[in-house]
Legacy VTK file of the C-alpha trace (Angstrom):
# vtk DataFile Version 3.0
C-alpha trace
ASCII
DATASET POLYDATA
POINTS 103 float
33.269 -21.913 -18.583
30.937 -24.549 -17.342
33.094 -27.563 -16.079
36.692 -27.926 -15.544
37.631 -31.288 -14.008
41.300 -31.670 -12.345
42.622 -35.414 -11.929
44.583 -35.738 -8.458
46.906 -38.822 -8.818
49.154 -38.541 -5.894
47.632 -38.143 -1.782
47.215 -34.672 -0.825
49.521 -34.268 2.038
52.386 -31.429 2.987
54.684 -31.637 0.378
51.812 -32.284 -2.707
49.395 -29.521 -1.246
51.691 -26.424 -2.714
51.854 -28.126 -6.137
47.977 -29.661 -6.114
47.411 -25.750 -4.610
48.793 -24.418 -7.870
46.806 -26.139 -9.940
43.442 -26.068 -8.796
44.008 -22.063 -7.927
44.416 -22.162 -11.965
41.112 -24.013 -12.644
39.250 -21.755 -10.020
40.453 -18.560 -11.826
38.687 -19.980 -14.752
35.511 -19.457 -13.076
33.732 -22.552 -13.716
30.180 -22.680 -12.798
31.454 -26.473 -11.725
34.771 -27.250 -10.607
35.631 -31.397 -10.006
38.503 -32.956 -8.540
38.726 -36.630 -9.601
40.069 -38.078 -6.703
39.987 -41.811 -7.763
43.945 -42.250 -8.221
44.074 -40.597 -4.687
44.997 -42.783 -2.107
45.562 -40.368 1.049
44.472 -36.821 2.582
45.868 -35.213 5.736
44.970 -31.977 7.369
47.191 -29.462 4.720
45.445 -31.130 1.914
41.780 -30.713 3.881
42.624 -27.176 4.373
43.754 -26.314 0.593
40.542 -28.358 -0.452
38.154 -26.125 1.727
40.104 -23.047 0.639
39.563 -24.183 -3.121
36.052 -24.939 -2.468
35.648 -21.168 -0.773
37.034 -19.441 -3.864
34.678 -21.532 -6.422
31.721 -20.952 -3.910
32.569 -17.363 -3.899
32.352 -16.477 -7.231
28.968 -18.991 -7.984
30.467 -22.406 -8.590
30.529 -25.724 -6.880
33.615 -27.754 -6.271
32.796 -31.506 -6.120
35.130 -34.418 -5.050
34.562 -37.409 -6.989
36.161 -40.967 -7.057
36.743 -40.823 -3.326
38.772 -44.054 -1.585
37.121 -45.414 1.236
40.132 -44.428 3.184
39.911 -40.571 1.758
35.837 -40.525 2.554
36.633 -41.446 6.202
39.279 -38.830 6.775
37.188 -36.278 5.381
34.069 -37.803 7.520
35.938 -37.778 10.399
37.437 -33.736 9.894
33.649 -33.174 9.301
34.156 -31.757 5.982
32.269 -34.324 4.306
29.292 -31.941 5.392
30.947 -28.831 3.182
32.267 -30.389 0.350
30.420 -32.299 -2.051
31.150 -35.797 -3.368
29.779 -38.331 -5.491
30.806 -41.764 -6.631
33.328 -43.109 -8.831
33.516 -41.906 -12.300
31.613 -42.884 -15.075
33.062 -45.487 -16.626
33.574 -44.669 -20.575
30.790 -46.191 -22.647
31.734 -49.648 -24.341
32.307 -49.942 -28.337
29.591 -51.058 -29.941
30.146 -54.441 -32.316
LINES 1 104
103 0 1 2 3 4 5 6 7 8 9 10 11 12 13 14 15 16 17 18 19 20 21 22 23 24 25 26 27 28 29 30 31 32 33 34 35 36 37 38 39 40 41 42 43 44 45 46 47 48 49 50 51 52 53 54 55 56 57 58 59 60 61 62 63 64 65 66 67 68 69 70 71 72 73 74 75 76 77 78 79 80 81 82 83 84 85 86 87 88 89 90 91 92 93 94 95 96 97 98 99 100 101 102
């Protein structure tokens, strides 16, 4: 499987993390050679939901995928700049916004 993308809507603290944990070990046992967590509804992070994102991102990693973070909050970019782990996970921009009907 080539891309499997995982919407996050709620923050990624203690109590989500088991539940969010769940669900993105799923995706990752699809083997995905990309793996992307649209984190655009996603409006906090503390250090249990760091910690099951780097775990996530180790599993993909180890069997030859890449987990990217997309959609990122300003809020969400700093925590993660601030834990450092801006420099281990990779992120780009909002999503692409759908491409208007033509007339």
């Amino acid at each position: 499987m080539r891309l499997v993308e995982v919407l996050v809507t709620d923050p990624l603290d203690t109590s989500a993390a088991p539940h969010v944990r769940a669900l993105l070990d799923d995706a990752a046992a699809l083997r995905p050679a990309n793996l992307v967590i649209d984190m655009t509804a996603c409006a906090y992070v503390d250090a249990a939901g760091i910690a099951m994102l780097l775990d996530v991102h180790r599993k993909v990693w180890l069997d030859g995928g890449r987990l990217t973070l997309r959609g990122l909050s300003p809020k969400v970019a700093r925590t993660l700049q601030l834990a450092r782990v801006d420099r281990v996970l990779h992120v780009t921009g909002a999503p692409a916004e759908p491409p208007e009907a033509s007339s």
